[in-house]
N, C-alpha and C positions, 0 to 999 in steps of 0.2 A: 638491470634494475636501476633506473635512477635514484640518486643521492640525495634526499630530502634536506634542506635546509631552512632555517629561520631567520627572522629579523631580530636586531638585537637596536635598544637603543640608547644611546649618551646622553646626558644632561649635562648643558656647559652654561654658568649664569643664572641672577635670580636678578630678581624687582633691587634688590639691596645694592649688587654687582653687576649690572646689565654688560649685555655683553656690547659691546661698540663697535660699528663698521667703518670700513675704509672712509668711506663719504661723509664719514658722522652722525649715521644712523645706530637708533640703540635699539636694544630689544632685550627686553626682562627676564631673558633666560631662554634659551633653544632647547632644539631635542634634535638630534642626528641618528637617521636612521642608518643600520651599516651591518654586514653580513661577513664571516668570516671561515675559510675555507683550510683545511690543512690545520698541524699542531705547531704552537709557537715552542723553540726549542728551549732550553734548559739557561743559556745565553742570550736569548730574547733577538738573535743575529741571522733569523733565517724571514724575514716578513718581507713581504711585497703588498704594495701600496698601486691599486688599481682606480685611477680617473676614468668615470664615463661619460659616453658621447653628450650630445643637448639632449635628447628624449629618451636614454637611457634611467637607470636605475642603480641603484645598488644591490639589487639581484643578480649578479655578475655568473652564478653557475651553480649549478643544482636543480632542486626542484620545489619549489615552494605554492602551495596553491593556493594560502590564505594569508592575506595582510587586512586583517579589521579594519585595522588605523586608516587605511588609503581608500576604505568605500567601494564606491561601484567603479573608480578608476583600476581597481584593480583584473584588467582583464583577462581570461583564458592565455592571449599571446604573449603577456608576461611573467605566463608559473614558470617555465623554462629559463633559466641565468642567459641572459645575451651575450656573454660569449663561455657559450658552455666548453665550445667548441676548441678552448684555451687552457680554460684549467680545470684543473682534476690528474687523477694518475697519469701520468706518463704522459700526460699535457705537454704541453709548452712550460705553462707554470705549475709544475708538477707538483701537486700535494701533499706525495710523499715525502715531500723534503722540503717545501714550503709554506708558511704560513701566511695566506694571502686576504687582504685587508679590501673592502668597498664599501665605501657612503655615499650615501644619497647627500644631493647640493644641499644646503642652504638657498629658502627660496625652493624648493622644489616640492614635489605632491607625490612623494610615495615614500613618507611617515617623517622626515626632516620637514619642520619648520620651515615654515612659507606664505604664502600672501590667501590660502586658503584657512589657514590655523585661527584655532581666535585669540585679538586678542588681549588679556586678560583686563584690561581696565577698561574694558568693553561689551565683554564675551560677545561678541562677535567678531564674524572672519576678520582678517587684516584690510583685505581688498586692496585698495592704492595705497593705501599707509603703509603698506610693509616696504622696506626701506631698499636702495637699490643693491645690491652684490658685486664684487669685484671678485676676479680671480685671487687676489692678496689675501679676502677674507676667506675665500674656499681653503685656500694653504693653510693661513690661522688658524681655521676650526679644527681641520684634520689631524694638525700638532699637537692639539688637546687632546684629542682623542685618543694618539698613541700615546702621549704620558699616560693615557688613563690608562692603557694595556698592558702601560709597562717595557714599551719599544723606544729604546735610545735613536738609533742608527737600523735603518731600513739595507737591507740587502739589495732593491729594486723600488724604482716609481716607476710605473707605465701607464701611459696614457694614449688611447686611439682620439682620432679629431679633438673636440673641446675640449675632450680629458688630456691630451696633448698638451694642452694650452697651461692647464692647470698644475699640470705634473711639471711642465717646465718652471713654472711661478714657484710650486712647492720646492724642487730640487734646489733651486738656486738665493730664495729665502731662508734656507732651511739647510746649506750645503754640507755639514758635516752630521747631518740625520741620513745621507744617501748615499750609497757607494756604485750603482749602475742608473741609470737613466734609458727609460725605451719612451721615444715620440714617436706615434705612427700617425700620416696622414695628416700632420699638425702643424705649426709653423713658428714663427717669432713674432711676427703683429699684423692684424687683420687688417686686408688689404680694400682700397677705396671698391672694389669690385663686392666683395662680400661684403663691407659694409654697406651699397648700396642694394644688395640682395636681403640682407638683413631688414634695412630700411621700408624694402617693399613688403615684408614680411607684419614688420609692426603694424605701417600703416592698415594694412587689411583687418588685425585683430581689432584697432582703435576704432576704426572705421563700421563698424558693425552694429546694427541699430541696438544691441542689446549689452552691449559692454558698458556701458556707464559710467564712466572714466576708471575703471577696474572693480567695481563694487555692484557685483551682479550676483553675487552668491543666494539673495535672498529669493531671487528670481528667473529668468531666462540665461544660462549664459550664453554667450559671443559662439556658438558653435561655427556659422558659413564663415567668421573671419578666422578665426582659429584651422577649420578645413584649408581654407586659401592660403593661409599662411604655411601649411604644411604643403601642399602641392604644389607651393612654391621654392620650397627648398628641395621637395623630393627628387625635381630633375636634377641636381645638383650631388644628390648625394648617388646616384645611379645612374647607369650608364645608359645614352640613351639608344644604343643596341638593345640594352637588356630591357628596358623599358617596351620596346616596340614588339620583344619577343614576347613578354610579358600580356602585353594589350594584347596580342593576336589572340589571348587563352581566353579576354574577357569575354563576358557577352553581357550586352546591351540591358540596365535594367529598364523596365516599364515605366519607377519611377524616375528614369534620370531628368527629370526637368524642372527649372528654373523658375523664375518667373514667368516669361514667355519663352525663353530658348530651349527646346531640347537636346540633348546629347546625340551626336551625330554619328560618331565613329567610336570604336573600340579605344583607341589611346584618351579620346576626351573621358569613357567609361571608366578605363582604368585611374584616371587622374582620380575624378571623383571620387572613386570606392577610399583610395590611399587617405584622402581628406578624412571622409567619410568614420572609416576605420578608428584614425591616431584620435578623434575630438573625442571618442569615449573612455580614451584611458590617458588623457592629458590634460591640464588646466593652460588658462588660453595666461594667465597670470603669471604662471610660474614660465611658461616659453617666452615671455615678455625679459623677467628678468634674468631669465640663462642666456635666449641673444642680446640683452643688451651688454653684460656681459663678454660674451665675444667677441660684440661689435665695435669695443672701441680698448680692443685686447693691445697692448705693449710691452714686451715681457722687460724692457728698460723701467719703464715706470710704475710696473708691477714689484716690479722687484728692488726699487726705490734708490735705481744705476745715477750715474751718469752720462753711461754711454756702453753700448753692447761689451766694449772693452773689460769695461769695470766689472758687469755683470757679472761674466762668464771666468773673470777674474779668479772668485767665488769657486766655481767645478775644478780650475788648475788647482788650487789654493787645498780643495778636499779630493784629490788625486781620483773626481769621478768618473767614470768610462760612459760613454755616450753609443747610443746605437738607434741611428732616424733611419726610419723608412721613408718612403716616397712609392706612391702608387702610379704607373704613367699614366694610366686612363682618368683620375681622379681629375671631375670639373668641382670640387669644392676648395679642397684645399689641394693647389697645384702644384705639381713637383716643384716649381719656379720659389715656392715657400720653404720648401726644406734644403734647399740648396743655400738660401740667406743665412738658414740655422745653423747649420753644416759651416759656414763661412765663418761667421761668428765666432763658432766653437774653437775652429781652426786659429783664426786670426789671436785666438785668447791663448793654443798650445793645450785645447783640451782634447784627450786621448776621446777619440769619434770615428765609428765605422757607419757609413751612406751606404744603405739597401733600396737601390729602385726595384718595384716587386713588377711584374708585367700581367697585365690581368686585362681583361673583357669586362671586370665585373665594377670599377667607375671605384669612387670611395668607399663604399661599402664593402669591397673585398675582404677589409681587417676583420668582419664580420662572417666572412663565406667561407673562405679557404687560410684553414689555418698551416697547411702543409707548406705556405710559400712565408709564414713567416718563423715556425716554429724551432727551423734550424737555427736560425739566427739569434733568437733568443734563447733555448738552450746553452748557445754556445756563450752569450754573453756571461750566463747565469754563473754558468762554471767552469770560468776562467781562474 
């Protein structure tokens, strides 16, 4: 039987106390949507703090079939927690003994405040107004949150990919709120390689007769650039073995065609379904400001260093235990990136165990097979 769960929501800020962004954007009061799994203990010393991917959610595990707030984004493929397959009993992050924490970004469309909200000295959507997001402000929020809960000092932050990025920003702004650290698949600053894959990403959503420099709510949205944008990261986050094994199962629709071009083969079939698919339970606004976000990611100037030294300075200083993964198949974020972090860590004397995981299954593995990482994180847990 699946374990039904709900959304639960924060309110941080009013019109009187707006809340302030990194970049100097304000906003009259948010709403963070956030899901919580296991019982917080008596000591409030048992919580894990979970970052999710770019097109994730804060439906991290259970089974939830209704989110009102989120509309028709909310689709069939995400009543299921994406990584179910993590936590819950006898998990990884096992429930029985943890009380495990997930918000939805800032900027995001599925019940947190975002560029789809209205809003208020407008009532209508945000659209391009709504202000840009940093990873610094993803950490800020989240720190509210747990005062609201009532959590001093987290037992665990784990973050896979972007959440990665995040959980490294929060751990080390935040150093004596955390006492383990898990990065999977994540890295230290986003590389001229992703930032140019990102780059092509944007331009396709910008690029799209129906975006309107982000103020399309009332009308058409950006759906083919939003698609392109997505099948343009999807080789990236999957292997392209599993991709082709993948296309062999497609078959060809009737309507795959374009303007003038039709769909030729099964891998261009499968491209498009992926497009196809992510545009009905994603806003092409909110994936604007989560890569840009990534795009110009520094965990030195996130975390408002000097120099990686200073940073990590921070982890020695609150005596935190580190544990990166690295995936070898992974073309997103390359083993070559957790080895920089690992360096880092090292170079700073912060206690760090590096797990290359070996998989066929590209970056998404953190996602598939939880067997290859769950030893390792148990073992972190209860040390």
């Amino acid at each position: 039987m699946r374990a039904a769960t709900h959304t639960r929501f924060f309110q941080l800020g009013s019109p009187a106390a707006p809340v302030r962004l990194r970049d100097g954007g304000l906003l009259p009061g948010i709403t963070v949507a956030y899901e919580t799994w296991g019982e917080l203990d008596a000591a409030c010393s048992n919580a894990i703090l979970v970052f999710h991917a770019l097109s994730g959610s804060h439906h991290a595990a259970g089974f939830n079939p209704a989110l009102p707030e989120v509309g028709d984004f909310w689709q069939p493929e995400l009543h299921e927690g994406w990584w179910d397959v993590m936590i819950g009993p006898r998990k990884a992050l096992d429930t029985r003994k943890y009380f495990v924490i997930c918000a939805n970004y800032l900027g995001g469309c599925y019940g947190s405040s975002g560029p789809a909200s209205l809003d208020p000295a407008t009532a209508k959507p945000w659209g391009a107004a709504f202000p840009a997001v940093t990873a610094a402000d993803q950490a800020e929020i989240v720190s509210h949150l747990l005062d609201h809960l009532g959590i001093t000092q987290l037992n665990a932050v784990i973050g896979p990919s972007v959440g990665g990025l995040v959980g490294l920003t929060f751990a080390t702004r935040f150093p004596h709120r955390v006492r383990n650290v898990i990065s999977i698949a994540a890295g230290y600053k986003t590389t001229v390689l992703n930032r140019l894959i990102l780059f092509e990403q944007i331009l396709a959503i910008e690029n799209d007769p129906h975006f309107n420099g982000g103020n399309y709510y009332d009308g058409a949205a950006p759906l083919y650039g939003l698609a392109l944008a997505r099948m343009i990261s999807h080789k990236t986050f999957v292997h392209l073995d599993a991709i082709e094994t993948r296309a062999r199962q497609e078959v060809i629709q009737p309507d795959d065609v374009l303007a003038w071009y039709r769909v030729r083969d099964q891998f261009q079939s499968y491209m498009l379904h992926q497009g196809k698919k992510f545009v009905r339970r994603f806003d092409a606004n909110t994936y604007l400001r989560i890569i840009d976000m990534w795009s110009r990611y520094d965990a030195t100037v996130e975390g408002d260093a000097e120099c990686p030294a200073a940073l990590f300075e921070r982890s020695k200083q609150a005596d935190q235990h580190w544990l990166v993964f690295s995936i070898d198949s992974d073309f997103c974020f390359y083993p070559e990136e957790q080895s920089e972090l690992v360096k880092h860590l090292k170079d700073a004397s912060v206690d760090v165990m590096h797990i290359t995981v070996h998989s066929d299954k590209g970056h998404d593995s953190f996602l598939l097979e939880p067997d290859l990482y769950t030893p390792h994180v148990a073992w972190l847990l209860n040390r």
